[in-house]
C-alpha positions in Angstrom: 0.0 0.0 0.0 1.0 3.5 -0.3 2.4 5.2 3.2 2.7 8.0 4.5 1.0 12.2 3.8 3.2 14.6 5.4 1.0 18.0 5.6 3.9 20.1 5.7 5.5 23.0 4.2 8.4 21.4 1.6 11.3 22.9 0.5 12.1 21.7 -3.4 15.5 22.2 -4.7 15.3 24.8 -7.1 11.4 25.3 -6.6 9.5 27.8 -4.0 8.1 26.9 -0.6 4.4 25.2 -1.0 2.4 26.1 2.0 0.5 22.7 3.1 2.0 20.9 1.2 1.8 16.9 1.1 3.9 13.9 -0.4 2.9 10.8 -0.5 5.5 7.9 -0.7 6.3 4.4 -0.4 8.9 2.1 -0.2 8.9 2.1 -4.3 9.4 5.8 -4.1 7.6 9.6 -4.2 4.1 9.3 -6.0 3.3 12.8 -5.7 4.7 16.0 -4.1 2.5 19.3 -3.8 -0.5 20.8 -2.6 -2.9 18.7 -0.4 -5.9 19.5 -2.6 -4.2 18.3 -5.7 -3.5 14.8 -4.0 -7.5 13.9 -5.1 -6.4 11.1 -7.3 -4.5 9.6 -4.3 -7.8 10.3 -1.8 -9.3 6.4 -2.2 -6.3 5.0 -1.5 -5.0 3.3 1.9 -2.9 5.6 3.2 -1.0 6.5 6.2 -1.3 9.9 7.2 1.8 10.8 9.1 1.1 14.8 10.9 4.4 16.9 9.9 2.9 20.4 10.3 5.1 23.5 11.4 8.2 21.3 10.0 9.9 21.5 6.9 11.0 18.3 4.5 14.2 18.6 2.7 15.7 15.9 0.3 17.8 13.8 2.8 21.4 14.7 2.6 24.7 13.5 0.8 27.9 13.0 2.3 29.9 12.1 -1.5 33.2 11.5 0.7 33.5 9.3 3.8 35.3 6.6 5.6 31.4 5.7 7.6 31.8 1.4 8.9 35.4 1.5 7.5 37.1 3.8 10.1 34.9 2.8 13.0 33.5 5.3 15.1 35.3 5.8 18.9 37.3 3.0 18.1 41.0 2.1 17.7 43.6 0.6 15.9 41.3 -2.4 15.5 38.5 -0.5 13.6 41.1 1.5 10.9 40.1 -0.9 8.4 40.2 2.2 5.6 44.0 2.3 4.6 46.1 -1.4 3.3 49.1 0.0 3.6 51.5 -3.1 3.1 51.6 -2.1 -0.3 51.1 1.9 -2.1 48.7 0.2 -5.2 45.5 -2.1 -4.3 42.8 -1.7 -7.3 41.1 -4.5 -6.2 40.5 -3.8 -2.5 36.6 -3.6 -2.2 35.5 -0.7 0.8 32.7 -3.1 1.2 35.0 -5.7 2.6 35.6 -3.4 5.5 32.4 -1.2 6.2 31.3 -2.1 9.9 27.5 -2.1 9.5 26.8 -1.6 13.2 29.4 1.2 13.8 27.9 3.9 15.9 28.8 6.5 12.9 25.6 5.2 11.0 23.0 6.5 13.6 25.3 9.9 14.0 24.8 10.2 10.3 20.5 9.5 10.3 19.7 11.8 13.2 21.8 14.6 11.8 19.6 14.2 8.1 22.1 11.9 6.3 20.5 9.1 4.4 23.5 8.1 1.7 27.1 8.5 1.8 30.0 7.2 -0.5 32.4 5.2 1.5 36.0 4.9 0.0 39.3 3.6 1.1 41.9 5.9 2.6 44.3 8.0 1.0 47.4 6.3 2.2 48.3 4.5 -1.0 48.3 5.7 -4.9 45.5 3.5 -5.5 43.6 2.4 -2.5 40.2 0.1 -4.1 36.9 0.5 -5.3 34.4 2.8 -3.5 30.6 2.2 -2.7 27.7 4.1 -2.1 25.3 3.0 0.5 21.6 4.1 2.2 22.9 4.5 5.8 20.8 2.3 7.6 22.0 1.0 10.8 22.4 -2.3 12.0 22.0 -4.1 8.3 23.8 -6.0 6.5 26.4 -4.1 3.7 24.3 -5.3 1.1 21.1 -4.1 2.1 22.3 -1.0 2.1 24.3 -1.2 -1.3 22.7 1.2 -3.7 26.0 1.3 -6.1 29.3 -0.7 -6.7 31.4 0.0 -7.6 31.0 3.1 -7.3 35.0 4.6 -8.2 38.1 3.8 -8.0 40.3 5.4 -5.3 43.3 7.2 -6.0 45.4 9.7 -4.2 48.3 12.4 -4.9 50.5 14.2 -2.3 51.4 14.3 1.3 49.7 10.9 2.1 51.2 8.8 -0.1 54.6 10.2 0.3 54.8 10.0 4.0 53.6 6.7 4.2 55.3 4.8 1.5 58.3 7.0 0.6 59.0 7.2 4.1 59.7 4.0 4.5 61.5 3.5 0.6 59.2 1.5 -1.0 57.8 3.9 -4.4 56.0 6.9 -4.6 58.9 9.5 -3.2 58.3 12.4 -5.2 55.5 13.3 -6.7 56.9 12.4 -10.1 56.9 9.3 -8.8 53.1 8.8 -7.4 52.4 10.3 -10.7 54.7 7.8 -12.8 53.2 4.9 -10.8 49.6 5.8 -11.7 50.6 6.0 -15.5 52.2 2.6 -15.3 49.1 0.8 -13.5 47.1 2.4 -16.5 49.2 1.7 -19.8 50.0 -1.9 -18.3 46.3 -2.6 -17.6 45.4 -1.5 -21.1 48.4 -4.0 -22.8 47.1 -6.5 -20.8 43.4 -6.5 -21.9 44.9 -6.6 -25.6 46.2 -9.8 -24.3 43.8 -11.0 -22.9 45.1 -11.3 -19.8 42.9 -10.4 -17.1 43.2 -10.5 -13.2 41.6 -8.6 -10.1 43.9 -5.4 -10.1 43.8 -5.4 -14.3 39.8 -5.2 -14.1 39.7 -2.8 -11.5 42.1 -0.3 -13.8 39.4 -1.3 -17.0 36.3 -0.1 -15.0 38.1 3.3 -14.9 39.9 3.3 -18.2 36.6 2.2 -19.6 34.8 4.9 -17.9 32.4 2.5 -16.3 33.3 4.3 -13.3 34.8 7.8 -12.3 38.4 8.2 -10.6 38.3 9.8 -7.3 41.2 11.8 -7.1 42.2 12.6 -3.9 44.4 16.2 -4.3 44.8 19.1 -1.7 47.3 20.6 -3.1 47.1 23.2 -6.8 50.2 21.2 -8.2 48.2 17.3 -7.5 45.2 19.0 -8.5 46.9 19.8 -11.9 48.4 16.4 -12.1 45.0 14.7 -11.8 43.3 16.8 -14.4 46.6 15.8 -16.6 46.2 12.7 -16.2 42.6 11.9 -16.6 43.0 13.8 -19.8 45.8 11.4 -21.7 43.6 8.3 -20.4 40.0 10.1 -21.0 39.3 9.4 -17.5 35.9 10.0 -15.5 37.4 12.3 -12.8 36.1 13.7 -9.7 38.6 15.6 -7.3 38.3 14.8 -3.9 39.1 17.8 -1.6 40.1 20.5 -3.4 41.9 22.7 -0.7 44.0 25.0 -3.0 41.3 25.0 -5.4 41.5 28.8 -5.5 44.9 28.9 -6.7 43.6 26.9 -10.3 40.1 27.6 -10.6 40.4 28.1 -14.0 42.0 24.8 -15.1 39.1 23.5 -13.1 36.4 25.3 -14.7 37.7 24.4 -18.2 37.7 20.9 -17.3 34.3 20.7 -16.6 34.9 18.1 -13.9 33.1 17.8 -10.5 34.8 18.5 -7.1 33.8 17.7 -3.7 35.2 20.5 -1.0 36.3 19.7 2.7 36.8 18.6 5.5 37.0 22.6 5.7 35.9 22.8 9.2 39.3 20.2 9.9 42.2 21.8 11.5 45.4 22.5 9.4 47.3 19.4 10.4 49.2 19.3 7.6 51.3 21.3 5.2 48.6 21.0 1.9 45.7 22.5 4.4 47.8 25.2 5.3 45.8 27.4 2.8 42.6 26.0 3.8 39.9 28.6 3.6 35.7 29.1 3.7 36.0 31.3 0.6 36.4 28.4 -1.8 32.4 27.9 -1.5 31.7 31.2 -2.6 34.8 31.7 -5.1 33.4 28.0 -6.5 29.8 29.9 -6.7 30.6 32.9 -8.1 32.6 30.8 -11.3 29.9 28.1 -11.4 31.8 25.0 -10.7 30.0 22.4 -9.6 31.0 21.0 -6.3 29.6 18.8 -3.2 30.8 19.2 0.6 32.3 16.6 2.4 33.0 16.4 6.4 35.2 12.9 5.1 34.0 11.4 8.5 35.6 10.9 10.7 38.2 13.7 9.9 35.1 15.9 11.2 32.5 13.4 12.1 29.3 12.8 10.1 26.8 14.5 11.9 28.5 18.0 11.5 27.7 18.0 7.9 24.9 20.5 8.2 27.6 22.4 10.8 29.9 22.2 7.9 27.1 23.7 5.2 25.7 26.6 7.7 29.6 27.8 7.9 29.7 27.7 4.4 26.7 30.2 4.2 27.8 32.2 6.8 31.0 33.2 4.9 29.6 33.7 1.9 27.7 30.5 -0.1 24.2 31.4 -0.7 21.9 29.2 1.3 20.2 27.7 -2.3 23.7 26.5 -3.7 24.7 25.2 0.1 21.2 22.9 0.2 22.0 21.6 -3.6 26.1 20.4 -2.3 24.1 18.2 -0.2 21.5 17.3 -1.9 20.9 17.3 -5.9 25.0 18.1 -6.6 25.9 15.5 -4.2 23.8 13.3 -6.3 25.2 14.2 -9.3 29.0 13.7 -8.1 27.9 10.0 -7.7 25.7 9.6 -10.6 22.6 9.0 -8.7 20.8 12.4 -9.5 17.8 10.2 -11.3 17.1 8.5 -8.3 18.6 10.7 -5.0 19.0 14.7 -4.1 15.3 16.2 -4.9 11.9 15.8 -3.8 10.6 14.6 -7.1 8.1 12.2 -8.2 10.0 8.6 -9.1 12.6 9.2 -7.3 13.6 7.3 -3.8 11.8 8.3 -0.9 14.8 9.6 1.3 14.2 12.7 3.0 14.0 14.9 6.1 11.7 16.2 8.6 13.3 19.6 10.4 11.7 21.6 13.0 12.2 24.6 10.7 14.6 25.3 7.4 18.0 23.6 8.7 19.9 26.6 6.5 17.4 29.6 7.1 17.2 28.9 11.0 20.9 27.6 12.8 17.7 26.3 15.5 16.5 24.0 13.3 17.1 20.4 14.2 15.9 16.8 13.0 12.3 15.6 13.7 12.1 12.8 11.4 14.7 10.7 8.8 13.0 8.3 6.4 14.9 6.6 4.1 13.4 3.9 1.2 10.1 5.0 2.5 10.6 4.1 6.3 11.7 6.0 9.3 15.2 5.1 10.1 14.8 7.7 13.1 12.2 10.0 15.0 12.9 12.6 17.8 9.7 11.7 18.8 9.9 8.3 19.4 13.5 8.6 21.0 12.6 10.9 23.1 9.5 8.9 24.8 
């Protein structure tokens, strides 16, 4: 049966505000988002009328960047399951292999409005595995929660690498040579499919080269940022760039490229020497040249639920609160390709979205009533609070 009428006022990406507004949803999805006296054709049907006045429903949001399950939350050594560091290149590492299901990070994540969230391996090696993107639902199995995978493949310029595998004199010294490496893992994979001769690592490097899925390109720094654009330009790569700290410095090489970024952990401290020109005015510098971009808290670096924390900070030096809601929502959904079925409050698409008290990015007050993702309440106020 159909479930659920919120009679509430809803907040459309891109659209205006609809005063008593209803949706009514399912488990296969939104039927039918607008005014309660347009909902007549859904009026004979069984349906579960769920009271949501005086709140406001927002797509749920989108973390595009995150270690959730795989860097366990107020755990040690023995939940760092993120980084496989006995060796700098691991294509065919899976992040699913490693997400903790029941880590506590999951219900951080649905009572601060997160309902999806990419999960990828650290950035300790050049190429650290294949990323997924799950519905953060606690307590479930990996692969009930799987909505894509894979979902990239992981790879990683700079400070990380170096430190932790040219430190100890294995590859990967210089950047030339993190650089060098990644060309190598490409042009052999591609002489070895024209032989035939496939393994793990080889079809890992094909999904990319193949464009079946995008490179995540972990880069701080302008000059790894230009090296990943170089790159995914002689192998006609699917790029995203993970980060983007001294994005400023080459805007314009990443306008022209046309390729997606995702920006944070900005709220982070500067703990190293490629954050040292960290700064809030990337959002509004990103805005004002129309680059498309997502923001990350790349949990736990800043933990999960201060991804709203992250977005209102964002506003309050200078990102217009329209473009903040669409990093987290509708862009974020776009950076994984998943804008057909997450980031709006559209008819077809899945029914994961957001209750608040009051607009999360108009009023710093507001704070999670409801989170429903796949049509069900993962978590209520309400109901915790009894």
């Amino acid at each position: 049966m159909l479930k659920g009428i919120y009679q509430i006022t809803i907040d459309r990406v891109g659209g205006s505000m609809i005063p008593n507004g209803v949706i009514i949803f399912s488990e296969k999805g939104i039927h039918f988002v607008g005014k309660e006296g347009e909902a007549i054709p859904f009026s004979h049907s069984e349906i579960e009328w769920i009271d949501g006045k005086n709140g406001v429903l927002t797509p749920g949001l989108i973390d595009v960047h995150t270690h959730l399950g795989i860097h366990q939350t107020g755990i040690g050594w023995e939940g760092h399951d993120f980084n496989e560091t006995s060796e700098p290149m691991t294509p065919h590492l899976r992040a699913i292999d490693g997400i903790y299901s029941f880590d506590q990070g999951y219900w951080d994540a649905v009572k601060a409005g997160v309902t999806t969230v990419q999960v990828l391996p650290g950035s300790a090696n050049v190429v650290g595995g294949l990323t997924a993107v799950i519905k953060v639902k606690p307590d479930r199995s990996v692969e009930e929660q799987m909505i894509q995978f894979p979902a990239g493949l992981k790879i990683a310029f700079g400070e990380n690498p170096k430190r932790v595998h040219g430190q100890k004199g294995r590859s990967g010294v210089t950047r030339m040579g993190i650089a060098g490496m990644l060309r190598e893992a490409f042009y052999h994979a591609l002489e070895r499919a024209n032989k035939n001769k496939l393994d793990l690592r080889t079809e890992s490097y094909l999904l990319a080269l193949n464009r079946d899925i995008p490179v995540r390109a972990h880069a701080h720094r302008a000059d790894d940022i230009l090296t990943a654009l170089r790159i995914a330009k002689e192998f006609q790569l699917d790029l995203t760039i993970e980060h983007v700290t001294d994005g400023i410095r080459v805007a314009k090489e990443i306008k022209q490229s046309g390729y997606p970024v995702v920006i944070g952990p900005t709220l982070s401290s500067k703990s190293k020497v490629e954050l040292a020109l960290k700064t809030w005015d990337i959002y509004h510098v990103f805005e004002e040249l129309d680059i498309p971009f997502s923001i990350t808290t790349d949990h736990p670096v800043v933990p999960i639920d201060q991804l709203l924390t992250t977005t209102r900070l964002a506003i309050g030096n200078g990102l217009s609160p329209k473009r903040a809601l669409q990093a987290v929502t509708i862009n974020a959904a776009k950076h994984l390709h998943l804008e057909k079925r997450l980031g709006s409050l559209d008819v077809g698409k899945d029914a994961d979205f957001v209750l608040w008290s009051s607009h999360p990015l108009h009023d710093f007050h507001g704070h999670v009533r409801q989170t429903w993702i796949d049509g069900e309440c993962i978590w209520s106020k309400e109901e915790n609070e009894i």
